[in-house]
Backbone bond lengths (Angstrom), bond angles and torsions (degrees), N, CA, C in turn:
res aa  C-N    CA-C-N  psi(-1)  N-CA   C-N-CA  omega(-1)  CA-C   N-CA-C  phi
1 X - - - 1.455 - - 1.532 109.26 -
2 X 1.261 113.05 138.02 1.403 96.27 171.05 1.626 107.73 -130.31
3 X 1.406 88.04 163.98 1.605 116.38 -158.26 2.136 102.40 -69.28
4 X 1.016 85.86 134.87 1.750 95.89 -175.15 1.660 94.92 -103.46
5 X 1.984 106.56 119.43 1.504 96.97 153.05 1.346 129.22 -135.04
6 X 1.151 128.29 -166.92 1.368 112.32 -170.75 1.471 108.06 -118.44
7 X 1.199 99.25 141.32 1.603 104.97 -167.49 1.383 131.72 -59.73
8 X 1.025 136.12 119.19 1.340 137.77 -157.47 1.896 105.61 -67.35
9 X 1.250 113.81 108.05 1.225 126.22 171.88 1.228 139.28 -72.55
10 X 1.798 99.23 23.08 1.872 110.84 172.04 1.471 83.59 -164.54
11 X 1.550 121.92 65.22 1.272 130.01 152.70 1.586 101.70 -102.01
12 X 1.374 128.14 10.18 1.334 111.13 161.53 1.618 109.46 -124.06
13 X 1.300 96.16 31.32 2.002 119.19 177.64 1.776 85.99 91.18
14 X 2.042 80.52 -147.15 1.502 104.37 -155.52 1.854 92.46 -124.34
15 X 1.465 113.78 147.82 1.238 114.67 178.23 1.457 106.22 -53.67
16 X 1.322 119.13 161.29 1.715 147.07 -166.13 1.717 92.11 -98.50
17 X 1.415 122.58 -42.23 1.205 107.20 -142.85 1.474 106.39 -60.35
18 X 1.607 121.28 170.85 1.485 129.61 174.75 1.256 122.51 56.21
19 X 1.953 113.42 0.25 1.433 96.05 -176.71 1.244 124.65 -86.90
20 X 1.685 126.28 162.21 1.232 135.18 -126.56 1.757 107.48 -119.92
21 X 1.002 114.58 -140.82 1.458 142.17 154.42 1.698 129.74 -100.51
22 X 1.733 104.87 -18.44 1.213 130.90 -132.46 1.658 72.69 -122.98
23 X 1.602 111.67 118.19 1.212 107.02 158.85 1.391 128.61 -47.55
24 X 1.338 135.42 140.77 1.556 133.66 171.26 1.217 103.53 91.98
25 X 1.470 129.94 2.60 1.467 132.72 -164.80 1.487 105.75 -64.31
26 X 1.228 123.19 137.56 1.540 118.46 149.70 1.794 107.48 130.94
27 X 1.340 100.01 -165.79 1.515 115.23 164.54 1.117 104.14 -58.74
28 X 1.508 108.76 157.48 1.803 127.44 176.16 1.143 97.75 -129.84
29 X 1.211 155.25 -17.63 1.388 139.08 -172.17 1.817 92.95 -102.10
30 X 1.414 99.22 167.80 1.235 148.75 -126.97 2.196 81.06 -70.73
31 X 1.557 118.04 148.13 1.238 117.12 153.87 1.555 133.37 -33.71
32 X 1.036 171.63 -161.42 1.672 160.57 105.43 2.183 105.06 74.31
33 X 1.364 94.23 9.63 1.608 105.14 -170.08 1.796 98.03 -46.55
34 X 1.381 110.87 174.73 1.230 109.57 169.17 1.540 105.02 -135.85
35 X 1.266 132.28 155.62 0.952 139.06 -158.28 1.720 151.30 73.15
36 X 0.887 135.42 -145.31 1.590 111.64 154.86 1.690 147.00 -48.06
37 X 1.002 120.75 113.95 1.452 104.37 -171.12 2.020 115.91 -71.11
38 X 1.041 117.26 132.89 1.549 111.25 -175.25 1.346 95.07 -118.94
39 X 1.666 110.33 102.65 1.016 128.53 172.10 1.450 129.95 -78.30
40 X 1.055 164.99 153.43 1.138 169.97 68.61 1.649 139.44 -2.18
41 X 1.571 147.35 126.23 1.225 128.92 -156.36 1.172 97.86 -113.38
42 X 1.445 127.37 14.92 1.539 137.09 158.89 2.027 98.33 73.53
43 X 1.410 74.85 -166.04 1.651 82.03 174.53 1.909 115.33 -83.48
44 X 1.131 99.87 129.31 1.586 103.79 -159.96 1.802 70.64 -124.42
45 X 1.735 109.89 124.59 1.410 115.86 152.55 1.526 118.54 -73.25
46 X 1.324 122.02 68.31 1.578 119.74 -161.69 1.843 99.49 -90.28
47 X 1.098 113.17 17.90 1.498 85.87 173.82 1.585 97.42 -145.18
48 X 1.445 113.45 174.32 1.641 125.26 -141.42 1.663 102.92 -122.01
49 X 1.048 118.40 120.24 1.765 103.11 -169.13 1.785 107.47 -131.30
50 X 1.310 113.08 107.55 0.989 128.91 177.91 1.709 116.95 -43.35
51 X 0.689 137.21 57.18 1.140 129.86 170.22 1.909 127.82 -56.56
């Protein structure tokens, strides 16, 4: 018998759009996606730490 799987839906990576400077920047869904892009503003070092 063989095993049934489902195709991995970021075997051609992760969409480009919106990415930044900002690690993690950008789209999260899938390369060639269709529809809205749901972007992300990644890791933004926004705060100040006294050390």
């Amino acid at each position: 018998m063989t095993e049934q799987t489902t195709p991995d839906p970021y075997a051609d990576g992760v969409c480009t759009f919106g990415e930044g400077a900002a690690p993690g920047s950008g789209c999260i869904r899938p390369a060639g996606h269709t529809g809205a892009h749901y972007v992300t503003p990644g890791d933004v070092d926004d705060e100040e730490w006294d050390l």
